[in-house]
C-alpha positions as CSV (number, residue, x, y, z in Angstrom):
1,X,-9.9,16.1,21.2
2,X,-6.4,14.9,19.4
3,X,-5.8,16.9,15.9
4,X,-3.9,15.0,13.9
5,X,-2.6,16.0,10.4
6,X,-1.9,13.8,7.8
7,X,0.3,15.4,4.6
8,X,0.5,13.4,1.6
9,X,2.0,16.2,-1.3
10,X,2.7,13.3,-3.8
11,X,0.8,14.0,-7.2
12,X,0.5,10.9,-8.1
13,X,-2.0,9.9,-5.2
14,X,-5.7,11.0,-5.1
15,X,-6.0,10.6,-1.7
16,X,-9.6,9.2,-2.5
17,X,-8.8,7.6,-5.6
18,X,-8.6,3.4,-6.3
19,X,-4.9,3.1,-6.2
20,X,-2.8,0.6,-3.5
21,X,-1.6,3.8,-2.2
22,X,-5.1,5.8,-1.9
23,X,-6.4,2.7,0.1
24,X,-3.4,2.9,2.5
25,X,-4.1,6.6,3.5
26,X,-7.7,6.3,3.9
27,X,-7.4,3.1,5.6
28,X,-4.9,5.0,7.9
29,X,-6.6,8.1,8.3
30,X,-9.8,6.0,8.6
31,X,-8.3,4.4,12.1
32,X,-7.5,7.8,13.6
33,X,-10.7,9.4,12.5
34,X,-13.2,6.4,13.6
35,X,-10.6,6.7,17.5
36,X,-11.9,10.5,17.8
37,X,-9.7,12.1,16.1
38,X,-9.8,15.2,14.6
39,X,-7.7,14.9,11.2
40,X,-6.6,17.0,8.9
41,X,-5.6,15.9,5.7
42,X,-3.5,17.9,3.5
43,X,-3.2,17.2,-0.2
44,X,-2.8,18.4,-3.8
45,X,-4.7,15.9,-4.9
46,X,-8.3,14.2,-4.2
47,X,-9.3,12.5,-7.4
48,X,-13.1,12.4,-6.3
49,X,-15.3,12.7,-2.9
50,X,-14.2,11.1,0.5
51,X,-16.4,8.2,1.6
52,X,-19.4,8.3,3.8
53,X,-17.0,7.2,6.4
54,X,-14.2,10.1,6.4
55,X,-16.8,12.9,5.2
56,X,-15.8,14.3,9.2
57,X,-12.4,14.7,7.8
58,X,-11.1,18.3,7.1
59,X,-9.6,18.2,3.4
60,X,-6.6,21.1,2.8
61,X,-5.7,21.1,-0.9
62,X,-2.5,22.4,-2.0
63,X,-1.7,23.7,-5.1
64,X,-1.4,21.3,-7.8
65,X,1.4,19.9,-9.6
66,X,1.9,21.2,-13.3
67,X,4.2,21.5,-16.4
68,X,5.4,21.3,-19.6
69,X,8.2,18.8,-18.9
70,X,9.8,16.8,-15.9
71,X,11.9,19.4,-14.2
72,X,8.6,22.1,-14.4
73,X,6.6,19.5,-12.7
74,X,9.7,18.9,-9.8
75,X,9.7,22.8,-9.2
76,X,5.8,22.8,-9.0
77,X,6.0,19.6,-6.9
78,X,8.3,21.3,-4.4
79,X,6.5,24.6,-4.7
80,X,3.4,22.3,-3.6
81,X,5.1,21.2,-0.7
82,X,5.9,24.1,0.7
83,X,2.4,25.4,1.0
84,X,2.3,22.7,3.5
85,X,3.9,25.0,6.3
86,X,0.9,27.8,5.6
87,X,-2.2,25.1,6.4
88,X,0.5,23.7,9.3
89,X,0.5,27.5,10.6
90,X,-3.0,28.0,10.5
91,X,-3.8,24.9,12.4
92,X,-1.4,25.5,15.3
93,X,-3.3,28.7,15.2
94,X,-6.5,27.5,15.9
95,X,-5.3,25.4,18.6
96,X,-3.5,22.3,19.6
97,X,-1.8,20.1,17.1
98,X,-0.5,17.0,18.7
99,X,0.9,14.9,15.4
100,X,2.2,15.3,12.1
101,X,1.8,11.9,10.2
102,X,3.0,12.8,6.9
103,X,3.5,10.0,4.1
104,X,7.1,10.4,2.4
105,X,7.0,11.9,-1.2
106,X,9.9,12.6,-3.5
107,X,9.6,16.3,-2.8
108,X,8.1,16.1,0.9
109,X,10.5,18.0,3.2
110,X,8.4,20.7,4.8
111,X,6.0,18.8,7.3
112,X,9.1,17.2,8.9
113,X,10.7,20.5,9.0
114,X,8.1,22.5,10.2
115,X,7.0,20.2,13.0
116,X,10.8,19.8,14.3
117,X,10.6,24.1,15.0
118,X,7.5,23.8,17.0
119,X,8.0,21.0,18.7
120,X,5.6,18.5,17.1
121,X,6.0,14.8,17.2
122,X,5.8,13.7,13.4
123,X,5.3,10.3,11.8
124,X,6.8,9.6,8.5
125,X,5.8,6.6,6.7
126,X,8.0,5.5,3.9
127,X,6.6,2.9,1.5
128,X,9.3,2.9,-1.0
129,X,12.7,4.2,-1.8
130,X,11.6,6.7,-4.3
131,X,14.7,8.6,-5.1
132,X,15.6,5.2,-6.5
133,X,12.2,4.5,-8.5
134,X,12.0,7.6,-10.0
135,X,15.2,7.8,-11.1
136,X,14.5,4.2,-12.5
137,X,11.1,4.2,-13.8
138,X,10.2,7.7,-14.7
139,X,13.0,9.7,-15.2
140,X,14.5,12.4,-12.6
141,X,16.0,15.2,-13.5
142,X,17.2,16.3,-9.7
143,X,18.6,13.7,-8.1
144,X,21.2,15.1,-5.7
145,X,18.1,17.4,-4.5
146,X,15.7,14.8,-4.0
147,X,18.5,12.7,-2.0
148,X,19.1,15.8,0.3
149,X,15.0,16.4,0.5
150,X,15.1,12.4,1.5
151,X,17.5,12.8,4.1
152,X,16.1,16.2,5.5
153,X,12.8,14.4,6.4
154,X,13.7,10.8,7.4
155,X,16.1,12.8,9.6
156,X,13.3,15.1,11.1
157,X,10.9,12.6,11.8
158,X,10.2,10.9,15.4
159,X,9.3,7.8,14.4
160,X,9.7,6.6,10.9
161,X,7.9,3.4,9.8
162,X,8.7,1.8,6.8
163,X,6.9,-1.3,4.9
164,X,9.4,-3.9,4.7
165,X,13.1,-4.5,6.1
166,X,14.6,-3.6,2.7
167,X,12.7,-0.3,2.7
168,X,14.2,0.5,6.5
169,X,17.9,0.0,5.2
170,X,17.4,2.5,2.6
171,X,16.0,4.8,4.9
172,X,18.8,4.4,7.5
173,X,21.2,5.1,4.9
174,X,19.6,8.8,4.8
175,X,20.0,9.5,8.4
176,X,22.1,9.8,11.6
177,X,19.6,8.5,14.2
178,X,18.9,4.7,12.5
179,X,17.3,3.9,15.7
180,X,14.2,6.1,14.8
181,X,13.6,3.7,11.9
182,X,11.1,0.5,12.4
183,X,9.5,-1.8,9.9
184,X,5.8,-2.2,10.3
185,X,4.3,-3.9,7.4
186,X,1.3,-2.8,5.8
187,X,-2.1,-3.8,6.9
188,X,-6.0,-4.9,5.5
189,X,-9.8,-4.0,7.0
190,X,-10.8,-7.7,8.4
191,X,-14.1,-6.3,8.9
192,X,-14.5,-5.5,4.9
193,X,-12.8,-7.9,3.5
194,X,-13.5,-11.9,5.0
195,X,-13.5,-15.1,3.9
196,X,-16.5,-16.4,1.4
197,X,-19.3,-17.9,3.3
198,X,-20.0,-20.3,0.4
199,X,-18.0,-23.6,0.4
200,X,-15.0,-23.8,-1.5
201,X,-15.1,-24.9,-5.1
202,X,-15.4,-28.3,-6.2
203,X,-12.2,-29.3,-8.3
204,X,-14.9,-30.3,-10.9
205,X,-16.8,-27.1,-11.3
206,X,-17.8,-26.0,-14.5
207,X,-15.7,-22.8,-14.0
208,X,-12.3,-22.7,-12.2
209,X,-11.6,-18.8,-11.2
210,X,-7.6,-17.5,-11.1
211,X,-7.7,-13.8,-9.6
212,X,-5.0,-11.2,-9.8
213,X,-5.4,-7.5,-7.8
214,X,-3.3,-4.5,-9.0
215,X,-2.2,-1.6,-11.0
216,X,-1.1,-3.4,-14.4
217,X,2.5,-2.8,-14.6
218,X,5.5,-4.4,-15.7
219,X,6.6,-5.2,-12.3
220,X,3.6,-7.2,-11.4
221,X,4.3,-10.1,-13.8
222,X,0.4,-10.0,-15.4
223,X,2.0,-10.9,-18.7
224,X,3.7,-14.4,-17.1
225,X,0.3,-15.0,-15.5
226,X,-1.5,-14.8,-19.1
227,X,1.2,-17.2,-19.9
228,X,0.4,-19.4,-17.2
229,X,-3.4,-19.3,-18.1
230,X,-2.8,-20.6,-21.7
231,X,-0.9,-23.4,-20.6
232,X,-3.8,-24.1,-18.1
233,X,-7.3,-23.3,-20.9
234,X,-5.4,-26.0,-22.7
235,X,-4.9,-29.0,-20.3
236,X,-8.7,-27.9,-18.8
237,X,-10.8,-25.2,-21.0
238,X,-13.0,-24.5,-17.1
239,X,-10.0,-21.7,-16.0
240,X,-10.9,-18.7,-16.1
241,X,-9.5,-15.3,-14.9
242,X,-10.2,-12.4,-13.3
243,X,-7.9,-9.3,-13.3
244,X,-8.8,-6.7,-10.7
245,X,-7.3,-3.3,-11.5
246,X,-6.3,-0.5,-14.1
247,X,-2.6,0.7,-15.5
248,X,-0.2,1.3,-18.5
249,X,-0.2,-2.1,-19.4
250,X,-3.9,-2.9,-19.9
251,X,-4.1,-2.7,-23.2
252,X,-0.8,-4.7,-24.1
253,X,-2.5,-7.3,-21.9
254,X,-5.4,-7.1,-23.5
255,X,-3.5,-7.5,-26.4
256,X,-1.3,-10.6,-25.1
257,X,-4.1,-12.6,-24.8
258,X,-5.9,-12.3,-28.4
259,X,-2.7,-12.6,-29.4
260,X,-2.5,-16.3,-26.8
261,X,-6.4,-17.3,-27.9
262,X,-7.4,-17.0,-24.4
263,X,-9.2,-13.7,-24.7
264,X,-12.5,-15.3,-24.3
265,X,-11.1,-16.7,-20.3
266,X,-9.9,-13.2,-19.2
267,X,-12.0,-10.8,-17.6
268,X,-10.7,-7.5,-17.0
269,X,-13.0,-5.3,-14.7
270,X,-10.8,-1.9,-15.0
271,X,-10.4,0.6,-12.5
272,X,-12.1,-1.1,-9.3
273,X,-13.9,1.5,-6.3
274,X,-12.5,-0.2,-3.0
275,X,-16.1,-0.7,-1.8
276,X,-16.1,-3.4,-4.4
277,X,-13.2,-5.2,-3.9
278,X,-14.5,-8.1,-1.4
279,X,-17.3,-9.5,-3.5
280,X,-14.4,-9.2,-6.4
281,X,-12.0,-11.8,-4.0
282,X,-15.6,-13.7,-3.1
283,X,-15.3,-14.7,-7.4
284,X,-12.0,-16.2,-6.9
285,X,-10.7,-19.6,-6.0
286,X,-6.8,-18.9,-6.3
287,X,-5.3,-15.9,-6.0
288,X,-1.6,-14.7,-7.8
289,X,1.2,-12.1,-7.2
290,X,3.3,-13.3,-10.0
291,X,6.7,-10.9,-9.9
292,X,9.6,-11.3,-11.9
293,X,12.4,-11.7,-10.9
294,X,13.7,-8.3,-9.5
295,X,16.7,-7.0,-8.5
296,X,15.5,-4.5,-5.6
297,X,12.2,-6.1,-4.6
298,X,10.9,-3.8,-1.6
299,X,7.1,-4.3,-1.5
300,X,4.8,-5.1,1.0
301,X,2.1,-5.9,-1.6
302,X,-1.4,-4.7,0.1
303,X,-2.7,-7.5,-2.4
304,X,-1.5,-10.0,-0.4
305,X,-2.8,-9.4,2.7
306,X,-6.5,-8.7,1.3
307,X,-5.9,-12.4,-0.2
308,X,-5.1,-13.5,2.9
309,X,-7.9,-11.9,5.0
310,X,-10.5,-13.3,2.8
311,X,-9.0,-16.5,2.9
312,X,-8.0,-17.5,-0.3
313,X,-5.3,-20.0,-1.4
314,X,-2.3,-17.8,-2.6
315,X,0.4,-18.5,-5.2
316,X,3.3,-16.3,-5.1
317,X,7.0,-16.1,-6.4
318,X,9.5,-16.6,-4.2
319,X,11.0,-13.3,-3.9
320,X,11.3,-10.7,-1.6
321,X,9.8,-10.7,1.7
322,X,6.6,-12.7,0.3
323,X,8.0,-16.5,1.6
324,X,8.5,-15.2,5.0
325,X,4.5,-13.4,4.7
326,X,3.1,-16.8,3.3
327,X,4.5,-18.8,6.2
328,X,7.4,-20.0,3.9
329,X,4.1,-21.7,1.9
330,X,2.1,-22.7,4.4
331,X,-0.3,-20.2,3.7
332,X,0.8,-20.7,0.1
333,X,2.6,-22.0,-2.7
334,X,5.3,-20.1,-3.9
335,X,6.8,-20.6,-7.2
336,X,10.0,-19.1,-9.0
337,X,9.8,-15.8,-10.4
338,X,8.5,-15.3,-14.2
339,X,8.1,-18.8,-14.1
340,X,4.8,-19.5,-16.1
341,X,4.8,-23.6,-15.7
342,X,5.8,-23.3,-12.0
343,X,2.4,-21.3,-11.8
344,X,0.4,-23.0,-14.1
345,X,1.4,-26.2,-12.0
346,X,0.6,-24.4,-8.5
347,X,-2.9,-23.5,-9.4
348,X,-3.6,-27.3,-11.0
349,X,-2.4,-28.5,-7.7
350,X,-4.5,-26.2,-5.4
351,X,-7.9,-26.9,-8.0
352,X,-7.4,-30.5,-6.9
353,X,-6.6,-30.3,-3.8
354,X,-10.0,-29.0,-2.1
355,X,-9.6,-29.9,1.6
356,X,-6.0,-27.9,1.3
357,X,-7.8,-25.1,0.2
358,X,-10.4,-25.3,2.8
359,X,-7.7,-25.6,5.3
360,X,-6.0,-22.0,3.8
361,X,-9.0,-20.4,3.8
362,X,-9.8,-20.9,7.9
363,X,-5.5,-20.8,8.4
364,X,-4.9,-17.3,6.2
365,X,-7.9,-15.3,7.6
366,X,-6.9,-15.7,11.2
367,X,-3.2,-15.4,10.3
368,X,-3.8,-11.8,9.2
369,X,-5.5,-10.6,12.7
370,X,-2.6,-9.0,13.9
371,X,-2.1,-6.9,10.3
372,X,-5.9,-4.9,10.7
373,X,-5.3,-1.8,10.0
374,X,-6.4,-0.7,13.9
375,X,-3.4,-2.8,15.1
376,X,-0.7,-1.5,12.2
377,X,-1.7,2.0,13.2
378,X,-1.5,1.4,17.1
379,X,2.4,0.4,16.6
380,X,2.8,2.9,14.6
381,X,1.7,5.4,16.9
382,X,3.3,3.6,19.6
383,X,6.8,4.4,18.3
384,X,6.0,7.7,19.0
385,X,4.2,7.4,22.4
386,X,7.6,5.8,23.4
387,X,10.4,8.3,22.8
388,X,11.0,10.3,25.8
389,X,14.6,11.8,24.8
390,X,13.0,14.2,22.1
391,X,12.8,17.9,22.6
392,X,9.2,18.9,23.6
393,X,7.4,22.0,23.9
394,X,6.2,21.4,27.1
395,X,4.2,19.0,29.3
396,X,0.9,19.6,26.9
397,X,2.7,18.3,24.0
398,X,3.9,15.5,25.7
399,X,0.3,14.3,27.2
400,X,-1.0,15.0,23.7
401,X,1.0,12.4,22.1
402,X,0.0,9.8,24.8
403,X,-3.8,10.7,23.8
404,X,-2.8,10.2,20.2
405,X,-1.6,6.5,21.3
406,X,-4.4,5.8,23.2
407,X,-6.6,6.3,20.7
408,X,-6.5,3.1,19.3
């Protein structure tokens, strides 16, 4: 049997919690797991019980991340991170480990290390530049060491995948070997999530439903979508919205629209358990990812995809790699960024236009076939399969990682 581990140290992620990022590792560690593997997943942090599906899954918890102010919590995060190479040990002592798939973290560095001295292909999967966000968004008080802990790892790894182009050119700034570094965008379950069975909805309907999935932060645009729904409730009191998701900005939301009268068209279900999430699309006719306008827009919004696979009509700004996912709109409309008329507009043009939405409902499901999460992981694992002009520990390791490709 492969043994795969999978290291995620970031503290910010409950490998089992309802964030973007929680449903990428399961829905990766899910694939391997439901191939045969045997996976390992190492973590400081669960936030709750794996599902029925990953309960086969061997859970390692590091220590956790504490203290008083920033630069305590960056010396506990590191300390964290180096307990990785003590479960990595024990492992290769109990047999064969034929991957490391570790998710980059600001502090991560000791997976990619440890599995370049024993001859262990790795995996590291870079979602965003985060010596750049953090410095940005939360404050870093080591930045020169989180550059160097960048570069150590993205110049380690085998293969490293990252979510969108822009994401890759960062990366290839922090290593030597470029060629080791591959876009593969993020992915969606097209077995859970599927388009509504139900017809779409009649441009007349008593209730017209606008739906938004997310962490609420500023970067989202949530507040220009509020906007947007005022200027719709009073051309047509039938809109209503949905917002899917939890963050800092809830209550100033909650807030915006008292403070817009449209409090009474805005449902907010919180925190939302991933099980739940396709009847939650089912509820909605249009779906929005309303960004501002950005300066380094990098994303590869898992929210877009899950529109997409259940078939709903998406409206977007035009920012980013998001034309070139919607087709350049023709599995869209895409609108200018912080633009709340543009939007407003977009959504009164997709109500009345029910045969177009009908069309992107059949068009967007099938167009997001070749994202499943089974297919994003069997490129993924490819890149690895393919290198032959790595050092290797022998002809088991090698045969080892053509298993791991085959699995899927």
């Amino acid at each position: 049997m492969t043994r795969i581990a999978y290291v995620s140290t970031d503290p910010g992620i409950g490998v089992f919690g309802r964030k973007g990022a929680s449903v990428h590792i399961r829905a990766v560690v899910r694939v391997l797991a439901a191939a045969g593997a045997q996976v390992h997943l190492i973590t400081p942090r669960t936030d709750g019980e794996p599902p029925e599906d990953l309960r086969g899954v061997t859970v390692h918890l590091l220590p956790g991340v504490a203290g008083a102010d920033r630069a305590a919590r960056e010396r506990s995060a590191r300390d964290s991170d180096a307990a990785v190479a003590v479960v990595l040990d024990d492992l290769r002592a109990a047999g064969q480990l034929d991957l490391v798939y570790e998710r980059y973290a600001l502090w991560g560095r000791t997976a990619t290390a440890w599995a370049a001295e024993h001859g262990i292909r790795t995996v590291l999967e870079v979602n965003a530049p985060l010596v750049q966000e953090a410095s940005r968004h939360r404050g870093l008080v080591e930045v020169a060491r989180a550059e160097r802990v960048a570069t150590d790892a993205i110049g380690r790894a085998d293969a490293v995948v990252c979510v969108t182009d822009a994401v890759a050119d960062w990366a290839r700034a922090h290593t030597h070997t470029p060629e080791r570094v591959h876009t593969v965008a993020n992915g969606v379950d097209t077995r859970a999530i599927t388009p509504a069975e139900a017809p779409v909805t009649p441009a007349d309907a008593a209730t017209f439903t606008v739906g938004f999935v997310g962490t609420l932060k500023p970067w989202h645009g949530v507040d220009v979508l509020l906007d947007a729904l005022a200027l719709l409730v009073r051309r047509d009191p039938t809109f209503r919205l949905l917002l899917a998701g939890h963050g800092p900005q809830a209550r100033a939301l909650a807030d915006r629209a008292v403070y817009l009268g449209i409090d009474h068209a805005v449902e907010a279900t919180g925190s939302v358990d991933p099980a739940d999430m396709p009847a939650l699309l089912h509820r909605m006719d249009v779906a929005t990812a309303p960004y501002p306008a950005l300066a380094d827009f990098y994303f590869s919004p898992l929210k877009i995809y899950e529109y997409l696979a259940a078939g709903l009509p998406v409206v977007a700004s035009r920012i980013g790699g998001l034309p070139a996912l919607l087709g350049d709109g023709d599995l869209g409309t895409l609108v200018p960024p912080g633009d709340a008329e543009a939007l407003a507009e977009a959504i009164v043009d997709l109500r009345a236009d029910t045969a177009r939405r009908a069309d992107l409902r059949r068009r967007s499901a099938a167009s997001v076939a070749v994202n499943d999460w089974t297919r994003v992981v069997e490129r993924i694992l490819g890149l690895v399969a393919a290198r032959t002009d790595l050092p290797t520990s022998g002809p088991t390791d090698r045969r080892a990682v053509v298993e791991s490709h085959e699995l899927v």
